[in-house]
C-alpha positions in Angstrom: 7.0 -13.0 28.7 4.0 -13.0 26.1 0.9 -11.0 27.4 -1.2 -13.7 25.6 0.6 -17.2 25.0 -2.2 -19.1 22.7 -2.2 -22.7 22.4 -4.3 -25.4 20.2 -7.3 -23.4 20.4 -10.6 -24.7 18.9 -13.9 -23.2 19.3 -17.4 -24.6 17.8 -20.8 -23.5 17.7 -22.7 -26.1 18.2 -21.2 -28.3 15.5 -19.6 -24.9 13.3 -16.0 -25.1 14.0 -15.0 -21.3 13.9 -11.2 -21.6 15.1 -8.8 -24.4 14.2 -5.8 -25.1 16.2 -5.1 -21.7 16.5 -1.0 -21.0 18.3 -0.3 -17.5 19.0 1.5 -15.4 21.1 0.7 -11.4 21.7 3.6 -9.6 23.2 2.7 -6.6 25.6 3.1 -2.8 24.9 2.2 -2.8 20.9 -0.5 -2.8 18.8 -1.5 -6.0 17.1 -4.0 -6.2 14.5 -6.0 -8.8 13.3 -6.9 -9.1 9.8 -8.9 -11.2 7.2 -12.2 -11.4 5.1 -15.2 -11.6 7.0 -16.2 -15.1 9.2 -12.5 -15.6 9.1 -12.6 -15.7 13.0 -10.8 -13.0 14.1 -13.4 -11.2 16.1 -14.2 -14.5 17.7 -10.8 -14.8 18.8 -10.5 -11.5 20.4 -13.8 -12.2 22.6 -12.6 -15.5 23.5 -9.6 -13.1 25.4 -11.4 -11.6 27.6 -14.5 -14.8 27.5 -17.2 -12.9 26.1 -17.8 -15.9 24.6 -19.4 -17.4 27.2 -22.4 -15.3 26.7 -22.9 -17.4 23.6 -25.3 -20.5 23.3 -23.7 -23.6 22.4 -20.4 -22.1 22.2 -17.2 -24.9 23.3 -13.8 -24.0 23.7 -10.9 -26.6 23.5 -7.0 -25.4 23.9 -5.3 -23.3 26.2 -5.1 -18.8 26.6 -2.6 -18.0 28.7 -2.7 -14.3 30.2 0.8 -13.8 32.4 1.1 -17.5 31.9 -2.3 -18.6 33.4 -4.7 -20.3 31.6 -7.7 -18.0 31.6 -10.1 -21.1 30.4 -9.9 -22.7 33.8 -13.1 -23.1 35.4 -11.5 -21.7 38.5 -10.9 -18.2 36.9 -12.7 -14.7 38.4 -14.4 -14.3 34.8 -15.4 -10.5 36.4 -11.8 -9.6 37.4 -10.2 -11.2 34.1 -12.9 -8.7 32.0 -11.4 -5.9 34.4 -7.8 -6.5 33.2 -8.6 -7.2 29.6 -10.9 -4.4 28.4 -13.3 -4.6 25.3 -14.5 -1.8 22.8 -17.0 -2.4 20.3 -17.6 -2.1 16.7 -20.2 0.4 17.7 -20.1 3.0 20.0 -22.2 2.0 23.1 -22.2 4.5 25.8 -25.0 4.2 28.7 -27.9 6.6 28.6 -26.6 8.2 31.6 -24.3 11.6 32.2 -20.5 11.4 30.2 -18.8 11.6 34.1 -21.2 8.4 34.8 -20.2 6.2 32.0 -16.6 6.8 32.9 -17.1 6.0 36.7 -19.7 3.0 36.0 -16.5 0.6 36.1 -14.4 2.0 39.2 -17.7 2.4 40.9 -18.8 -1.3 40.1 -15.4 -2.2 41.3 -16.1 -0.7 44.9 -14.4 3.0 44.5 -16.9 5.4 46.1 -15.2 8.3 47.1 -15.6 11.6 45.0 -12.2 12.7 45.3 -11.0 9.6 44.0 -14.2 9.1 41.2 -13.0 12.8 40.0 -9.4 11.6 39.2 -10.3 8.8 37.9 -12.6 10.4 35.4 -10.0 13.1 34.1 -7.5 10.9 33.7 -9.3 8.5 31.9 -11.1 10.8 29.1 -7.4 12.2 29.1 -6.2 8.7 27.9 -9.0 9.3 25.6 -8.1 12.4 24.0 -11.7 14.0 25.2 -10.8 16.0 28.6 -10.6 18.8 26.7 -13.9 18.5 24.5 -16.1 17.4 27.5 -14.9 19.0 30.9 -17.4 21.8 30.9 -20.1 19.2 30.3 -20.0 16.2 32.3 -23.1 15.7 33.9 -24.6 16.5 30.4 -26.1 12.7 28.5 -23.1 10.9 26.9 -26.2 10.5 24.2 -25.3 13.8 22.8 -21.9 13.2 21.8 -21.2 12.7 18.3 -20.3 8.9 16.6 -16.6 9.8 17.4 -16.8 11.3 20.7 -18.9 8.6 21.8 -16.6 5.6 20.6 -13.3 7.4 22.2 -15.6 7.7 25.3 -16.6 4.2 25.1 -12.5 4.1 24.9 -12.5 6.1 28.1 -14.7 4.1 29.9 -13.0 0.7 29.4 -9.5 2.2 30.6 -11.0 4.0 34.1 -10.3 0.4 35.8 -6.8 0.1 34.6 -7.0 -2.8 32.2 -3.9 -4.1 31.0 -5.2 -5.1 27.9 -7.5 -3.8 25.6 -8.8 -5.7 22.6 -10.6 -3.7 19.8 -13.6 -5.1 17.5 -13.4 -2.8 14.3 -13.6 0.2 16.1 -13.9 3.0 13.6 -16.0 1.0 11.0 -19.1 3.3 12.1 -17.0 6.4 12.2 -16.5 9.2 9.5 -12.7 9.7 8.3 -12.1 12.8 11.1 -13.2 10.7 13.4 -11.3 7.8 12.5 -7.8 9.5 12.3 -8.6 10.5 15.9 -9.0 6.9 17.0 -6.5 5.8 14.8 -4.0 8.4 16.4 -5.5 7.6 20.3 -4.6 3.6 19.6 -1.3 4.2 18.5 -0.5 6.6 21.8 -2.1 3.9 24.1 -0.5 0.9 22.3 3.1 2.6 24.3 1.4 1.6 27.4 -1.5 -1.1 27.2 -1.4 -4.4 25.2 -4.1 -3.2 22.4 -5.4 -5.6 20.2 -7.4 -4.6 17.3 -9.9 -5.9 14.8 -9.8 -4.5 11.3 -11.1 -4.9 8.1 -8.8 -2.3 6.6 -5.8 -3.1 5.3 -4.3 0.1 5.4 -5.3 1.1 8.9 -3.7 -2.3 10.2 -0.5 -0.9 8.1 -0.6 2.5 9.5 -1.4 1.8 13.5 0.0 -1.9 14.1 3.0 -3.1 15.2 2.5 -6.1 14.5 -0.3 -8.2 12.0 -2.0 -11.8 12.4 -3.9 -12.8 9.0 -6.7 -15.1 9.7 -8.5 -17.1 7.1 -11.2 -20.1 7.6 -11.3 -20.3 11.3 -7.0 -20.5 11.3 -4.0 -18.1 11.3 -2.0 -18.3 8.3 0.6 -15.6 9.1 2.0 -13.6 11.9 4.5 -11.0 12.3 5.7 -7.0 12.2 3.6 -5.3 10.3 6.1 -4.0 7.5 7.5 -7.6 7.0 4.0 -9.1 6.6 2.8 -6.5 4.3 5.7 -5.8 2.4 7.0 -9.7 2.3 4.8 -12.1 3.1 5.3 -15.6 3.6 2.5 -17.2 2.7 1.4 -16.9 -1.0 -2.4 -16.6 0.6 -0.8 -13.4 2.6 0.3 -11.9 -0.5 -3.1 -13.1 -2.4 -5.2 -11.0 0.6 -3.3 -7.9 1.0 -3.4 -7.8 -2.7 -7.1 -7.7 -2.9 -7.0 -11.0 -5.0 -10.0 -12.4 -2.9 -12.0 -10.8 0.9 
């Protein structure tokens, strides 16, 4: 079974219609990236996953998402517990002005765990995930504000995986970073795509090439193209596929 199974999807602003029709299905355990010239309505997409949109203004959304083949657009649906499974990481690296061991245990804590013991483990494993045990454990109850751009994003990683999502969608996460940082993202989303669903905003080509298993090209509110990764960049079936990776327009 697809982790997400999308179906006739629309989504307006007000009167702005930002997806059209969009059909999609996201298998689990990869990486997929989404990629496309700005507006194109792929970070719109990948908050309508996990309903962020919600907190926008205006914002109507037609169609079908189906998570584990339920619709996650039913009115009936635990918004709080949905956000749980399917974790988000922004474009730029938010951690809360609190301690490093806080921002990781904000989550588990919020979800009712309250006993040290537990907290502890939960904490070490997760800025394991994260690839940052090591460069933080002598330090945890030191401001998560102190942490450089990349140490702060891969906590910001951390803290989204503490409540065991099983999905975890990625807006541009490294377009803030510098390149050392970035290859350690890069390297982290790879080893976590062998165990979550990650899906994963880009605007670069090449790091959708290198990390992805699989690609969706959006353009104008619509996917044009979907597939593995090498096939789509290396044969494209769509001429506007080719046109894109190319750098003929974006």
């Amino acid at each position: 079974m697809n982790r997400f199974s999308i179906r006739n999807l629309n989504l307006y602003y007000g009167s702005f219609q930002a997806l059209r029709g969009i059909c999609l299905d996201i298998p689990p355990g990869c990486v997929t990236a989404f990629i496309g010239p700005s507006g194109c309505g792929k970070s719109t997409l990948l908050k309508t996953l996990n309903r962020m949109t919600d907190l926008v203004e205006n914002c109507r959304v037609e169609g079908r998402v189906l998570l584990d083949g339920k619709n996650i657009l039913g009115r009936l649906t635990d918004v709080n517990a949905l956000r749980r499974r399917v974790g988000m990481v922004f474009q730029k690296p938010n951690p809360f002005p609190m301690s490093i061991y806080d921002n990781v245990a904000f989550g588990p804590r919020t979800h009712g765990v309250r006993r040290k013991e537990e907290l502890d483990g939960l904490v070490e494993r997760a800025l394991t995930e994260a690839a940052l045990w090591n460069e933080v454990r002598d330090r945890l109850r030191k401001s998560a504000l102190g942490l450089s751009g990349g140490q702060q994003q891969r906590l910001c990683i951390a803290r989204a995986l503490a409540v065991h999502p099983e999905v975890l969608l990625m807006d541009e996460p490294t377009s803030a970073l510098d390149p050392i940082s970035t290859a350690r993202i890069e390297e982290l989303v790879q080893r976590l795509g062998q165990e979550y669903t990650v899906i994963m905003v880009t605007h670069h080509m090449q790091q959708a090439r290198r990390i992805s298993d699989r690609t969706v090209f959006f353009l104008l509110g619509e996917v044009v193209e979907a597939g593995e990764t090498e096939r789509l960049f290396s044969s494209p079936r769509d001429p506007r596929t080719g046109d894109y990776i190319n750098g003929r327009f974006g």
